[in-house]
C-alpha positions as CSV (number, residue, x, y, z in Angstrom):
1,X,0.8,-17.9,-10.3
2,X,-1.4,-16.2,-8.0
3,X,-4.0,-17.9,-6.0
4,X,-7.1,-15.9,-4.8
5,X,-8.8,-16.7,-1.8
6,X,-11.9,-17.9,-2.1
7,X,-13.6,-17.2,1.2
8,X,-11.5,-14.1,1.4
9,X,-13.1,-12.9,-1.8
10,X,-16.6,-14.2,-1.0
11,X,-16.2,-11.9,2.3
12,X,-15.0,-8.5,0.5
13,X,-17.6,-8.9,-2.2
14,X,-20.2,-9.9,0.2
15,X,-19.6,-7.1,2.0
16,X,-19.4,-4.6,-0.5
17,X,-23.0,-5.6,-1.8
18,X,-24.4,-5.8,1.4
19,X,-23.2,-2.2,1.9
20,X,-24.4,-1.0,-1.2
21,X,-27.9,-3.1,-0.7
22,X,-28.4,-1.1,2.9
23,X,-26.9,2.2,2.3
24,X,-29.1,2.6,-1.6
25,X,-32.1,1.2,0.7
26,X,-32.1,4.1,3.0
27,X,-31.5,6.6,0.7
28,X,-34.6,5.3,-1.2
29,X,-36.5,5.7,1.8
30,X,-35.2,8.9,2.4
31,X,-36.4,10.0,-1.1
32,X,-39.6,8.4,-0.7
33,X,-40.3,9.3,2.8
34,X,-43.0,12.5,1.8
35,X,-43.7,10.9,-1.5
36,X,-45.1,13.5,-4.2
37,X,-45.0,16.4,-1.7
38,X,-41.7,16.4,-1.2
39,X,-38.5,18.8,-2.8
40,X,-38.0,15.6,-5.0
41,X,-38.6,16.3,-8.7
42,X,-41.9,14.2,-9.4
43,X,-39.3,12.2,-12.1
44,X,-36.7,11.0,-9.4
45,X,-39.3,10.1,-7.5
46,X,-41.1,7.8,-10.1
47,X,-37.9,6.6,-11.3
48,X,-36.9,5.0,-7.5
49,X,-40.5,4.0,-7.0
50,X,-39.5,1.4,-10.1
51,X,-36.4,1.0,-8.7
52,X,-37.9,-0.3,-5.7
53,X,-40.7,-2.4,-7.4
54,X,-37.6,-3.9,-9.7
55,X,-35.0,-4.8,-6.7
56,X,-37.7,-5.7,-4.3
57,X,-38.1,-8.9,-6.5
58,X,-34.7,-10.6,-5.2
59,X,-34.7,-8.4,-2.1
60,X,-38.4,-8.4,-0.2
61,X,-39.0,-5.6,1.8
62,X,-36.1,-3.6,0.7
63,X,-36.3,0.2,1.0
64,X,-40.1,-0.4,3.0
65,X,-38.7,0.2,6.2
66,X,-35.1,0.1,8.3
67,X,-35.8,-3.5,9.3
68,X,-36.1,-5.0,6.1
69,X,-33.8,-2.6,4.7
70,X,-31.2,-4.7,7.1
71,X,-32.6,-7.7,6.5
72,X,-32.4,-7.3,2.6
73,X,-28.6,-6.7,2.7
74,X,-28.1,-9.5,5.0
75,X,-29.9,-11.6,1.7
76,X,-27.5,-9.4,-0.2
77,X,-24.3,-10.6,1.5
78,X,-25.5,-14.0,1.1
79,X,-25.6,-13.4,-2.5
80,X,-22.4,-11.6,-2.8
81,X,-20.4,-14.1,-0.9
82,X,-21.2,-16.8,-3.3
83,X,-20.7,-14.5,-6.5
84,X,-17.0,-14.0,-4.6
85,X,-16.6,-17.7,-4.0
86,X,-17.3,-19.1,-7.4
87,X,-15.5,-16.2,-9.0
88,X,-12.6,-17.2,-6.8
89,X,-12.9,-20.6,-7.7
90,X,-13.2,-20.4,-11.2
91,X,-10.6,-18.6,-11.9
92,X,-8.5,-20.3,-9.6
93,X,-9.5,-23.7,-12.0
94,X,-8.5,-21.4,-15.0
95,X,-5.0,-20.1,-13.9
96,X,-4.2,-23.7,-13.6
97,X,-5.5,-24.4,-16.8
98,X,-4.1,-21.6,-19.4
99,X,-0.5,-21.4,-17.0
100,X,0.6,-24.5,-19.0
């Protein structure tokens, strides 16, 4: 029936996460950037300083500073683009399977 792509879909969903990877990145930093002393209730604050610890583990260096920021969604499109291919390619193998 209906074929997807599968480099087309690795590039949307890499893309997507990349985005989401950079754009969470610097707003992280932008939280974080005057730490306790800033407008920031001291909970949001503690709460993206786990964050950070937590998604730093597949992502070093994210939300540290711009350049690894970048570099961490560039690891994040890498990621995403292979989550799109094998989703495209499974379920390419599927509608083959359950069209008969």
């Amino acid at each position: 029936m209906n074929k997807f792509s599968k480099f087309a879909l690795g590039i949307a969903i890499g893309l997507a996460w990349m985005i989401a990877i950079i754009s969470t990145g610097f707003f992280a930093m932008y939280i974080l950037k005057d730490g306790y002393n800033s407008n920031w209730h001291e909970n949001i604050v503690n709460s993206v300083v786990i964050f950070r610890g937590i998604f730093g583990l597949p992502y070093p260096g994210w939300a540290i500073d711009p350049v690894s920021t970048i570099l961490a969604g560039l690891w994040g499109f890498v990621h995403g683009f292979i989550a799109g291919f094998l989703i495209a390619f499974f379920y390419n193998i599927f509608e083959k399977v359950f069209k008969r």
